[in-house]
C-alpha positions as CSV (number, residue, x, y, z in Angstrom):
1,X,14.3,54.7,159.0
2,X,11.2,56.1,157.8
3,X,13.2,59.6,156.4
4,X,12.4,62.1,154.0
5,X,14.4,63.2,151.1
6,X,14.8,67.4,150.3
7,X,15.2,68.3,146.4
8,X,16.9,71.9,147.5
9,X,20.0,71.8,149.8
10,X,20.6,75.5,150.3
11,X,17.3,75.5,152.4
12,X,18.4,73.6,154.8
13,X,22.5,74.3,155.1
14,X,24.7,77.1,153.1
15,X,28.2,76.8,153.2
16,X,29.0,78.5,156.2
17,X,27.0,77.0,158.0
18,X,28.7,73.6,156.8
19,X,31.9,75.8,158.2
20,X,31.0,75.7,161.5
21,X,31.5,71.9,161.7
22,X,35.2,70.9,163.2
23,X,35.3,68.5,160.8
24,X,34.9,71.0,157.8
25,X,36.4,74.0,159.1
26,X,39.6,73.9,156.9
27,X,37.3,73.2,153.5
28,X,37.6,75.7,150.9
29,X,34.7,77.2,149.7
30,X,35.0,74.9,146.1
31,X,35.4,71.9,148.2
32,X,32.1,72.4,150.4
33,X,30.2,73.5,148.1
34,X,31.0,69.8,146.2
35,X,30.3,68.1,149.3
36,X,26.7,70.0,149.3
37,X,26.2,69.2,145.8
38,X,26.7,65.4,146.7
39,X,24.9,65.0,150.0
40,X,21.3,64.0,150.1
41,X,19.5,65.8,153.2
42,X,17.3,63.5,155.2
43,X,14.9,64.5,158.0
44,X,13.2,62.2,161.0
45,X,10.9,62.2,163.6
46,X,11.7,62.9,167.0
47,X,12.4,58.8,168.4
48,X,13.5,57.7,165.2
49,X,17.0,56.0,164.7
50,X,19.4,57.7,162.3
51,X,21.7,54.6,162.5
52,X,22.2,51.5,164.6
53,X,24.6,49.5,166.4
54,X,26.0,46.7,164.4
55,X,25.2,48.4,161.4
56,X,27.7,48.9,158.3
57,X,29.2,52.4,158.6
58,X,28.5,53.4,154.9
59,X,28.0,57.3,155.1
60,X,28.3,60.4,158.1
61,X,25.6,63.1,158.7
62,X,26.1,66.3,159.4
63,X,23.1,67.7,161.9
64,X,21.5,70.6,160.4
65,X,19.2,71.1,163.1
66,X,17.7,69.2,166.0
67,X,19.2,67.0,169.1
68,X,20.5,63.1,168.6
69,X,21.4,60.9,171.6
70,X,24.4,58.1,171.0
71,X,23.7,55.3,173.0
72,X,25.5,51.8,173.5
73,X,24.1,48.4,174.0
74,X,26.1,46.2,176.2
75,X,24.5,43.0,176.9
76,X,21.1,44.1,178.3
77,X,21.8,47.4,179.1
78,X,21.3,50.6,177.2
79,X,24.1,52.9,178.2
80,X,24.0,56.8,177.2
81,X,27.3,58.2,175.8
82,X,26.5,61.2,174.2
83,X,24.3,64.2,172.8
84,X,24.5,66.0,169.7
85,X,23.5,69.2,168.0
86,X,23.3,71.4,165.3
87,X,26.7,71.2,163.2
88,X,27.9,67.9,164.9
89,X,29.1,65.2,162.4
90,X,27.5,61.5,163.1
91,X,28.9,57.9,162.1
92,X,32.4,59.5,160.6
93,X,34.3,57.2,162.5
94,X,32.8,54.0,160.9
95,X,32.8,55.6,158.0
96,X,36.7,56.2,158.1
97,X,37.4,53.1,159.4
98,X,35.1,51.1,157.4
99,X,33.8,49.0,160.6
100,X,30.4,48.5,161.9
101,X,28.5,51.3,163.8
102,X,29.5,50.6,167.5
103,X,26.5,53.0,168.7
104,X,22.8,53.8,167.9
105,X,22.5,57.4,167.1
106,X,18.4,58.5,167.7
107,X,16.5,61.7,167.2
108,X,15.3,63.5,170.4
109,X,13.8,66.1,168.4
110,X,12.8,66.3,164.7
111,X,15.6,66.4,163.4
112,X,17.1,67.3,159.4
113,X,20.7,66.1,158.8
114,X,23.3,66.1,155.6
115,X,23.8,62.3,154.1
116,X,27.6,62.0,152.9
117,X,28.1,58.6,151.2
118,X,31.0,56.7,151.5
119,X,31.8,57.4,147.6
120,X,31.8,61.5,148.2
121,X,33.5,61.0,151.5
122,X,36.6,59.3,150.0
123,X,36.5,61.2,146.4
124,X,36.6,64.8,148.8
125,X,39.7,63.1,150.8
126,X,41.7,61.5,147.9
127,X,41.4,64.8,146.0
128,X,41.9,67.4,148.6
129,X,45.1,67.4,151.4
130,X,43.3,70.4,152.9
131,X,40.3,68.1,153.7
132,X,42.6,65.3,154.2
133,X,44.4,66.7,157.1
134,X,41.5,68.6,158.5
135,X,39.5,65.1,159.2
136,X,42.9,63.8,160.7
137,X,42.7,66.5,163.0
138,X,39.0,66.3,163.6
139,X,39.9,61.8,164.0
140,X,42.1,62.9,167.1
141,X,40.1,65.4,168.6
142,X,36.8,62.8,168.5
143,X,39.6,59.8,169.7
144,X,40.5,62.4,172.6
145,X,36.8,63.2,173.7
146,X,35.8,59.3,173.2
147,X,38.0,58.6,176.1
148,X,37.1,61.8,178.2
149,X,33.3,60.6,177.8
150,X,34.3,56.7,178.1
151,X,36.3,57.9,181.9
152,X,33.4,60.8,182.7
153,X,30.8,57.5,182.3
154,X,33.2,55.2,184.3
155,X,33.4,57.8,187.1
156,X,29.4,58.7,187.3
157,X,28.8,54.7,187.2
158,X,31.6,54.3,190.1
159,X,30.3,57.3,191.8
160,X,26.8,55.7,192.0
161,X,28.3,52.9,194.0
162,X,30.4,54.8,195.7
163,X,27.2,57.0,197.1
164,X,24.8,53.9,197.6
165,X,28.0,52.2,199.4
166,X,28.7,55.6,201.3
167,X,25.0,55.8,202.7
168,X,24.6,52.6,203.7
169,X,28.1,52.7,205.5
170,X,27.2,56.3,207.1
171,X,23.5,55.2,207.8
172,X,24.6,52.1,210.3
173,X,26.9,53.9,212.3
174,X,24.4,57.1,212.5
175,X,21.6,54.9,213.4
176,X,23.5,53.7,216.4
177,X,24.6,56.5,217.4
178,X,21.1,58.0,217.8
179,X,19.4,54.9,219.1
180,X,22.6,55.2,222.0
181,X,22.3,58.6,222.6
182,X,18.4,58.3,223.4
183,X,18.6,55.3,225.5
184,X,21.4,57.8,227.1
185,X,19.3,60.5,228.3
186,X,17.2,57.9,230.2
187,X,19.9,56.1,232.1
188,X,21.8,59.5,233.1
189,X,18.3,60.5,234.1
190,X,18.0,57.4,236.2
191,X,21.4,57.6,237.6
192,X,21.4,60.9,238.6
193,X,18.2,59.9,241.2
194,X,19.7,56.8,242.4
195,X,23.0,59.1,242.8
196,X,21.3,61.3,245.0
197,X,19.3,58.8,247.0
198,X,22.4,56.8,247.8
199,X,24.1,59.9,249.4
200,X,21.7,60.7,251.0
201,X,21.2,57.4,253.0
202,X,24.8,57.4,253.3
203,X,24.8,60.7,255.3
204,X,21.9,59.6,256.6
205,X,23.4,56.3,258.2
206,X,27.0,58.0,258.6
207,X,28.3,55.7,255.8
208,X,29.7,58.2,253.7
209,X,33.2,57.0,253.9
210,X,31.8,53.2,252.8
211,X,29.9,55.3,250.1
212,X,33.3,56.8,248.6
213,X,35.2,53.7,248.7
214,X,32.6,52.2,246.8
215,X,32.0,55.0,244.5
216,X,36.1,54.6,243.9
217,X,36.1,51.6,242.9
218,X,32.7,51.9,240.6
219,X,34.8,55.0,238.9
220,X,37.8,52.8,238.6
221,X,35.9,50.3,236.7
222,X,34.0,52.1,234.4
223,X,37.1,53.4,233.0
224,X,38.0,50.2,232.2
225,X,35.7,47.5,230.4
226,X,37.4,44.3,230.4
227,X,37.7,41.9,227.3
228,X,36.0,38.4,227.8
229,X,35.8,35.7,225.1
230,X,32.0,35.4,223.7
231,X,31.7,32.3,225.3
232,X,33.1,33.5,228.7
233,X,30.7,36.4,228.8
234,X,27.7,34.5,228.5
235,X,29.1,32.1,231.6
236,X,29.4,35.3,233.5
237,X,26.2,36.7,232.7
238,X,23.9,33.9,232.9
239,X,25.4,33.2,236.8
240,X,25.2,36.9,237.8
241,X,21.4,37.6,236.6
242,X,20.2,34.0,238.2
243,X,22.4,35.8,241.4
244,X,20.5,38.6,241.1
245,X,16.9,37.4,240.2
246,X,17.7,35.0,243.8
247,X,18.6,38.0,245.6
248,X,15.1,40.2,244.4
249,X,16.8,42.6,241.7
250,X,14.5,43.7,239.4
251,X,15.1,44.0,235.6
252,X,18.7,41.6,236.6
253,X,18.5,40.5,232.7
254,X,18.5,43.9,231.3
255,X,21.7,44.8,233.9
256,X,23.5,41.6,234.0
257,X,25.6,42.1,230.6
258,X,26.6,45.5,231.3
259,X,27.6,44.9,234.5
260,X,29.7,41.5,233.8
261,X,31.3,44.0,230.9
262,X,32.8,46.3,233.5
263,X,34.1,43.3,235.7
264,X,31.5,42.8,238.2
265,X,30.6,39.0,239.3
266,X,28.8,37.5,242.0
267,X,32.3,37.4,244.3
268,X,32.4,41.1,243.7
269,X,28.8,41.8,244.9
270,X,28.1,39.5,247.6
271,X,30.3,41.4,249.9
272,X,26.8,44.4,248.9
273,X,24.6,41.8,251.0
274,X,26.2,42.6,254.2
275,X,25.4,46.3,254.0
276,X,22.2,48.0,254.1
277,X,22.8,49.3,250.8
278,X,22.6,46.2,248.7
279,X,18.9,46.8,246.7
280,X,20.5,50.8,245.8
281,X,23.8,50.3,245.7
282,X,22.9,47.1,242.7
283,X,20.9,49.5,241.1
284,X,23.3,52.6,241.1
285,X,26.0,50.3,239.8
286,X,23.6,49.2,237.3
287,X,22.4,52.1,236.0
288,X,26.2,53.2,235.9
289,X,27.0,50.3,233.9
290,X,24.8,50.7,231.4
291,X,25.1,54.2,231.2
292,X,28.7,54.1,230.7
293,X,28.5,51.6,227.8
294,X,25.8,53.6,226.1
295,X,28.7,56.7,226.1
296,X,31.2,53.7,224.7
297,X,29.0,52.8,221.9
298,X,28.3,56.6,221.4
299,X,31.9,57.4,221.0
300,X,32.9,53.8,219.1
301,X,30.1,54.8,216.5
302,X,31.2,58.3,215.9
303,X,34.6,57.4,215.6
304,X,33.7,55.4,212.8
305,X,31.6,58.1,211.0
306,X,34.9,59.8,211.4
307,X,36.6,57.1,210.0
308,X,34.6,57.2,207.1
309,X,34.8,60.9,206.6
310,X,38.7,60.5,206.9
311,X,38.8,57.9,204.4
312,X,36.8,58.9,201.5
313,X,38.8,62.5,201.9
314,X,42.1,60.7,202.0
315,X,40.5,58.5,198.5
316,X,39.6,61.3,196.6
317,X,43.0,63.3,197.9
318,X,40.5,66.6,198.3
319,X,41.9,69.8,198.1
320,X,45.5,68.1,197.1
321,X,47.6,68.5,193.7
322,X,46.7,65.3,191.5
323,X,50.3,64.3,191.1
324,X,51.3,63.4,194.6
325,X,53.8,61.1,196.3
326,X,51.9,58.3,197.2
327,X,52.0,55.7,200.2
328,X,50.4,52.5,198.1
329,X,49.0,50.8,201.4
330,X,47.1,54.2,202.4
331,X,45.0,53.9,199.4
332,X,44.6,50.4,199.6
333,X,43.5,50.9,203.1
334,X,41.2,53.4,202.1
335,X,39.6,51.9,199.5
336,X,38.8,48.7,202.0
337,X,37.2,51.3,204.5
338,X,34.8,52.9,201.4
339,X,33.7,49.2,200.4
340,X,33.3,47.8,203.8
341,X,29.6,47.3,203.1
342,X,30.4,44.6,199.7
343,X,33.3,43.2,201.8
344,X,31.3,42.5,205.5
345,X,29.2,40.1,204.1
346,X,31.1,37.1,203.4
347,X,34.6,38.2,201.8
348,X,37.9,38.2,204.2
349,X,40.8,40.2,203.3
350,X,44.2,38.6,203.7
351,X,47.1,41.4,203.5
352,X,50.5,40.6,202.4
353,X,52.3,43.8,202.5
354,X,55.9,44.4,202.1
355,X,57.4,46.7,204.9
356,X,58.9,50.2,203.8
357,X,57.8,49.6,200.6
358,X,58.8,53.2,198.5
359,X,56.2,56.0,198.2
360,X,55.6,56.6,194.1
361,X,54.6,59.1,192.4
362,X,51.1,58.7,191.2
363,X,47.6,60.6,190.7
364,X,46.5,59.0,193.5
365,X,42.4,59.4,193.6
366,X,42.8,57.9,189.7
367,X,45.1,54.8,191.6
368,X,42.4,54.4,194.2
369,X,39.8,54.0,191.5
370,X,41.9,51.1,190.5
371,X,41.7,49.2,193.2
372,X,38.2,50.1,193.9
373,X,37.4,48.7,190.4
374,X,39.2,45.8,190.8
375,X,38.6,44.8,194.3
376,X,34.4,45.5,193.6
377,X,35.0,43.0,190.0
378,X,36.5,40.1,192.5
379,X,33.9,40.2,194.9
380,X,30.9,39.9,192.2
381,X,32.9,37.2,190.8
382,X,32.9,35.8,194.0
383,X,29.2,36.2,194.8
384,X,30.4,38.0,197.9
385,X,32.2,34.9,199.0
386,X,35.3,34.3,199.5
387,X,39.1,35.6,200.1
388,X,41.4,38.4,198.7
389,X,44.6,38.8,198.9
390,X,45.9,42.2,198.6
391,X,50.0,41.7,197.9
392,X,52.6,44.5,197.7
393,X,56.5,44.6,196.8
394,X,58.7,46.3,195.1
395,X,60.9,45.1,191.9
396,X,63.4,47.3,190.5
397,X,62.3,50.8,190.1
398,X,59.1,49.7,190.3
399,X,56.3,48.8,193.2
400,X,54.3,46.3,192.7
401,X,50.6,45.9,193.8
402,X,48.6,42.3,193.5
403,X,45.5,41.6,194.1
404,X,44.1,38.0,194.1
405,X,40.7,36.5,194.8
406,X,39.4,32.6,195.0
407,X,36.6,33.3,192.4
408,X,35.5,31.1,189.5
409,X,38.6,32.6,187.2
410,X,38.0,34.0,184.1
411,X,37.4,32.2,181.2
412,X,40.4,31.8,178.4
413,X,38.6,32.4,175.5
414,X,37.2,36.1,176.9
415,X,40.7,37.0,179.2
416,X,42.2,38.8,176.0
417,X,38.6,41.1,175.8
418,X,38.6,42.1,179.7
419,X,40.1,46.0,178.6
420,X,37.8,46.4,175.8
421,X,35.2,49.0,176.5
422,X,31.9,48.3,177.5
423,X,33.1,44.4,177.4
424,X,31.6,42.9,180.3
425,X,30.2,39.5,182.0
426,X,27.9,40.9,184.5
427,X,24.1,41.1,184.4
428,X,22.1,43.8,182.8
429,X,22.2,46.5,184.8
430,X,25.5,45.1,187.5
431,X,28.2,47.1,185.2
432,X,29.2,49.4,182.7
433,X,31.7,47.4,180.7
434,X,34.1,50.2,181.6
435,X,35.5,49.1,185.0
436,X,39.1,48.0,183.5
437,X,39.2,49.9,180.2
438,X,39.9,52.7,182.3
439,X,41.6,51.1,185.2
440,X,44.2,49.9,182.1
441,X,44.3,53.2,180.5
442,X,44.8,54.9,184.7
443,X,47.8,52.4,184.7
444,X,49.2,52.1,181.7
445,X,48.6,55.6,180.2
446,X,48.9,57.8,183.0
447,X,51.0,56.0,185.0
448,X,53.1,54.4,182.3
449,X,53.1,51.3,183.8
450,X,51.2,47.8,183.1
451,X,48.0,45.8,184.5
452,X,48.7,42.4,184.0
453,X,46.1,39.5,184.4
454,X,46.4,35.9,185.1
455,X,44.0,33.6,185.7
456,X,42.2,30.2,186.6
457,X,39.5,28.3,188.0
458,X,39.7,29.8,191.7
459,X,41.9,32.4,191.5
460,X,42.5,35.3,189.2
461,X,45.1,38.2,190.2
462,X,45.4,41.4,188.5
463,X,49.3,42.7,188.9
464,X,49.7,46.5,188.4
465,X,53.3,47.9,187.8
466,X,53.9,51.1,188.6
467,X,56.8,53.2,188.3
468,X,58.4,55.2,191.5
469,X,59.2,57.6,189.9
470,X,57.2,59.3,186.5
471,X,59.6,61.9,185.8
472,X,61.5,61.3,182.4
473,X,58.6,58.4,181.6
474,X,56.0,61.5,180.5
């Protein structure tokens, strides 16, 4: 660190301004002004590191003026944590604790800080209980916004998947939904003509009677697509258009499936040829057909947006208290729908659900993070291949939710790290580190219950333990 050393304090920092530091705030004005005449200012350029991960934690800064960024190195990633300004304290945690630095701390600005040695740190604490209780204080506080920034990082990483997920999941369905609507517009369009020219060569011929039997029976099928086995179907479809191509319909390949969808055959159409409506009335029926399906996929494609829609508002419990009673398989549920786009690809879900299982008190868009951590973990493990169990009971006052995938397993000698922050196996840029950290502390901590791990080559299973009821565990 390339820094530069001030002979005069008092031009940089007086005593109250030293006051306005959290950490320093209960200091007597004998006491600061001994920390003052012990510290050794030290400026740096903007880019320059004040301290670095790994480092020994010998001294704390305070900022006098200017703007540092923390950031954490986890593997090959650079993650940001943090910003500090004027009257912010730096590298007191290592210092107390007399570990390594466990973050790089870098000057976005030039930057002029206070240098406290480990010597003057410990001499101001040994003979003051003043100072001694006010770093206690400030230790808690920092411990207490560690963990809000640690969860606030977890959620914004989360919530980037979630969005990317989210969009790819809204985009399909939307897609569809357009590309049916168009195609839409131009078969009504046709079928409204071939409507009106059947008519009117019904009345024409005095056939209107034949016309609404037919039309009956057209009606009555459309509301009624019948299910055929993918093999079946293409049996059916293959014998109708090679019907129709012998009997001079045009476009009979781009009719044929719709038509074999809503039942008709060749037995069903050959009774046309004896009529002199055959050519129209193949033609109205296929126009119908296809038509109708388009308004299927239409409404089967919006449902799903409103699936969606449903499901992420159920997950994040909008516009609900946080503390809720909550029905375990819902969220689970949930969760699946949000992720469809990992899971789709190659993972099955098997689900071994206990009926009636109680309702627990939980805060349930924390819970559903959970499982959306967990779940997301398993199928990376499992390269997007594979199974997962998802396995619910209750035991004792408690419900129990498991959830178990075929992956590799994770390896013994890392199993006791997996809740350490920013621990991870992933590649550089695949995860935070961060995932179950605060999936244990959701459990555990807010929940008061326990997230249990077990595992082995091709299958590990995560157990949480929750309580039914919180009250009197608070």
């Amino acid at each position: 660190m390339d820094s530069k050393l001030y002979d005069s304090i008092p031009t940089l920092m007086n005593i109250q301004d030293l006051r306005k530091s959290p950490l320093f705030q209960g200091l007597s004005d004998d006491e600061l002004k001994q920390l003052m005449d012990n510290a050794k200012p030290v400026s740096l350029h903007a880019g320059e590191a004040l301290m670095k991960q790994g480092e020994q934690g010998d001294s704390a800064f305070v900022v006098v003026n200017g703007e540092f960024e923390i950031t954490k190195q986890s593997g090959q990633s650079k993650i940001k944590i943090d910003v500090r300004n004027t009257g912010d304290v730096l590298g007191e945690m290592a210092l107390l604790s007399r570990t390594p630095r466990s973050a790089t701390v870098t000057a976005v600005t030039d930057a002029e800080t206070l240098c406290i040695s480990k010597d003057v740190f410990e001499n101001l604490l040994s003979t003051s209980s003043t100072a001694a209780l006010a770093v206690l204080n400030w230790v808690m506080a920092r411990l207490s916004q560690n963990d809000a920034l640690l969860h606030q990082q977890e959620r914004m990483a989360a919530l980037g998947t979630l969005s990317a997920g989210l969009a790819h999941e809204l985009n399909n369905p939307a897609a569809a939904a357009q590309r049916s609507a168009s195609l839409l517009k131009e078969s009504q369009a046709k079928w409204l003509v071939l409507t009106h020219r059947i008519e009117e060569k019904a009345f024409v011929e005095n056939q209107t009677e034949w016309l609404d039997g037919f039309i009956q029976e057209a009606s009555h099928r459309f509301e009624s697509p019948v299910k055929l086995d993918a093999l079946d179907k293409i049996d059916l479809v293959d014998q109708l258009q090679a019907w129709l191509e012998a009997n001079g319909v045009e476009s009979a390949w781009d009719v044929a499936p719709a038509m074999v969808n809503f039942g008709w055959n060749v037995d069903a159409l050959e009774p046309l040829k004896t009529t002199s409506f055959f050519d129209l009335a193949v033609q109205w029926l296929g126009a119908g057909c296809m038509m109708t399906e388009l308004l299927n996929e239409v409404q089967e494609t919006t449902g799903r947006l409103s699936q969606i829609v449903k499901a992420m508002k159920a997950y994040t419990y909008l516009d609900q208290a946080p503390l809720l009673e909550v029905d375990v398989h819902e969220g689970l549920e949930n969760t699946l729908v949000i992720m469809q786009h990992k899971l789709k690809k190659g993972v099955t879900i098997k689900r071994e659900y206990t009926q009636n299982l109680p309702h627990i008190e939980a805060y349930a868009s924390e819970l559903n993070q959970v499982w959306t951590n967990i779940i997301d973990n398993a199928v990376d493990a499992m390269d997007g291949n594979g199974q997962i169990i998802l396995r619910t009971y209750a035991d004792d006052n408690n419900v129990i939710v498991e959830i178990v995938d075929s992956g590799p397993g994770i390896p013994k000698d890392i199993q006791s790290r997996i809740y350490e922050p920013f621990f991870t196996t992933k590649p550089p840029g695949k995860g935070t580190g961060l995932g179950l950290h605060i999936s244990h502390d959701i459990i555990a901590n807010r929940h008061h219950g326990q997230l249990l791990v077990e595992s082995k080559p091709g299958e590990t299973k995560f157990k949480a333990v929750l309580p039914v009821n919180m009250k009197g565990k608070q």
